[in-house]
C-alpha positions as CSV (number, residue, x, y, z in Angstrom):
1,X,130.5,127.5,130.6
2,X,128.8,127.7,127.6
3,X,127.7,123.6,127.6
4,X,126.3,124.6,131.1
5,X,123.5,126.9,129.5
6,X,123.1,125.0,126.2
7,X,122.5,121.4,128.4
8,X,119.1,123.0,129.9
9,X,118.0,124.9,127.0
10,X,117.9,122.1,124.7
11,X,116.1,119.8,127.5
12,X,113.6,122.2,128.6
13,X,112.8,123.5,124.8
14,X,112.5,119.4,123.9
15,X,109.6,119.3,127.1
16,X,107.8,122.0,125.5
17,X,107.3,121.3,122.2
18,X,106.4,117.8,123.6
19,X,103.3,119.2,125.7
20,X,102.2,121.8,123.1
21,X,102.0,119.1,120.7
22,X,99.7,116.8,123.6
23,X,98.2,119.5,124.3
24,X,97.6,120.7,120.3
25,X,96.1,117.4,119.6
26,X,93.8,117.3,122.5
27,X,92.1,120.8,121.8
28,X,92.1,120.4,118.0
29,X,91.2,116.6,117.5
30,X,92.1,114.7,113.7
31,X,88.8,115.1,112.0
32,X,87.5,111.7,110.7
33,X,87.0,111.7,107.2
34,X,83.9,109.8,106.4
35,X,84.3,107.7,103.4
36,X,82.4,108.5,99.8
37,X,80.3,106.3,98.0
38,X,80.6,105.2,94.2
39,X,78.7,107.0,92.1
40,X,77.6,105.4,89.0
41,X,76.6,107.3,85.6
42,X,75.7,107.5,82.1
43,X,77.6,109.1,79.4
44,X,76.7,110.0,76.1
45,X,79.0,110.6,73.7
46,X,79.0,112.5,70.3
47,X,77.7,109.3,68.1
48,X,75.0,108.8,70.8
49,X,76.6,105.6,72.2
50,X,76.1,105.4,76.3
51,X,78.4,103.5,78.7
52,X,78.5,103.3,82.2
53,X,80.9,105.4,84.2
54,X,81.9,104.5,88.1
55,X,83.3,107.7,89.8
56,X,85.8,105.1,91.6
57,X,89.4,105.0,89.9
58,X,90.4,101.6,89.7
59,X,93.9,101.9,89.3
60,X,96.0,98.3,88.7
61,X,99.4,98.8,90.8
62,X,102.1,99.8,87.8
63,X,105.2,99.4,89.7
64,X,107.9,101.8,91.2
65,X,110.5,102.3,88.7
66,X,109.8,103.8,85.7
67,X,110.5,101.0,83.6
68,X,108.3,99.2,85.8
69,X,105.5,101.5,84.9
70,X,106.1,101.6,81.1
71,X,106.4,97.7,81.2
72,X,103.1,97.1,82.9
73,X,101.0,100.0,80.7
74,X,102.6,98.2,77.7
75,X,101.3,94.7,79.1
76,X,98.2,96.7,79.6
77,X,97.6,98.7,76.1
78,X,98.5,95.1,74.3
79,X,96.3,93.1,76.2
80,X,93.2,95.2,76.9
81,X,93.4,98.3,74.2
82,X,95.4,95.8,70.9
83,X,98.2,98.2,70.3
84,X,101.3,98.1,70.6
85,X,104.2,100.8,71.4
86,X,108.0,100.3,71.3
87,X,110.3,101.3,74.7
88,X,113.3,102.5,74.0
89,X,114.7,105.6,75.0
90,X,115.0,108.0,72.4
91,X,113.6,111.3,74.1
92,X,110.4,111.5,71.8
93,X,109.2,107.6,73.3
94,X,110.4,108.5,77.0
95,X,108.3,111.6,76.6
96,X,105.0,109.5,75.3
97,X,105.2,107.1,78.0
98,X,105.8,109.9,80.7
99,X,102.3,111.4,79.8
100,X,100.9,107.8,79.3
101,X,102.0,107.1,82.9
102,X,100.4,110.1,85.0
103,X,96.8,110.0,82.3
104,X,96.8,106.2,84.3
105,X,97.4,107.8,87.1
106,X,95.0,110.7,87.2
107,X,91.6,108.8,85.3
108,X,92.1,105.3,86.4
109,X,92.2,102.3,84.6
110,X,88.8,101.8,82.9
111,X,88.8,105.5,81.6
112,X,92.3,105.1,80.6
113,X,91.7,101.6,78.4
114,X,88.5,103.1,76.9
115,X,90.9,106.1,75.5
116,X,93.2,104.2,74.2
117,X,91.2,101.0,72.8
118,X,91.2,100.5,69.0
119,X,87.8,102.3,67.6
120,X,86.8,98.7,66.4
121,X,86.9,97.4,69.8
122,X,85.2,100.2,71.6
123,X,81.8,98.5,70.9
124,X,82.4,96.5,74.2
């Protein structure tokens, strides 16, 4: 008796969330988001030196694991920035390369070597 009542219910409940979503995204189309510009700047900083600035955040892809990501900033702070910082996993590092990883992430990859280059090299 009781699968008698359920059988409907589940059917006719499945149609009409089915139309109200048809009918949601006919009324209320997906807006389509026009894409921005670059914008390109000066900035001046405290010893009067100006460098260019591109509002785009190149990002290099870092991996998915976290040792994937602390592997390819370390290729990356070697290379591009001349220093070099141990992995290993003593909670002090793992904490460093944590906020290394999401600064990347949030100013891109031009901001993020300028920060971190040697003050010698900064020139370039």
């Amino acid at each position: 008796m009781y699968m008698e009542v359920y059988v409907p219910y589940v059917i006719g409940s499945s149609v009409t969330a089915f139309l109200g979503k048809v009918a949601y995204s006919y009324l209320y189309p997906e807006e389509v988001v026009e894409v921005k510009e670059d914008i390109e700047y000066n900035l001046v900083d405290s010893n009067l030196n100006e460098r260019n600035v591109n509002s785009d955040k190149y990002k290099k892809d870092l991996g998915t694991s976290f040792r994937e990501k602390m592997e390819t900033l370390q290729k990356i702070l070697r290379i591009e920035c001349k220093r070099d910082y141990p992995i290993n996993n003593t909670k002090k590092v793992r904490a460093k390369w944590i906020r290394y990883i999401k600064e990347y992430e949030n100013i891109g990859h031009k901001e993020f070597v300028y920060n971190h280059t040697s003050k010698p090299y900064k020139s370039r």
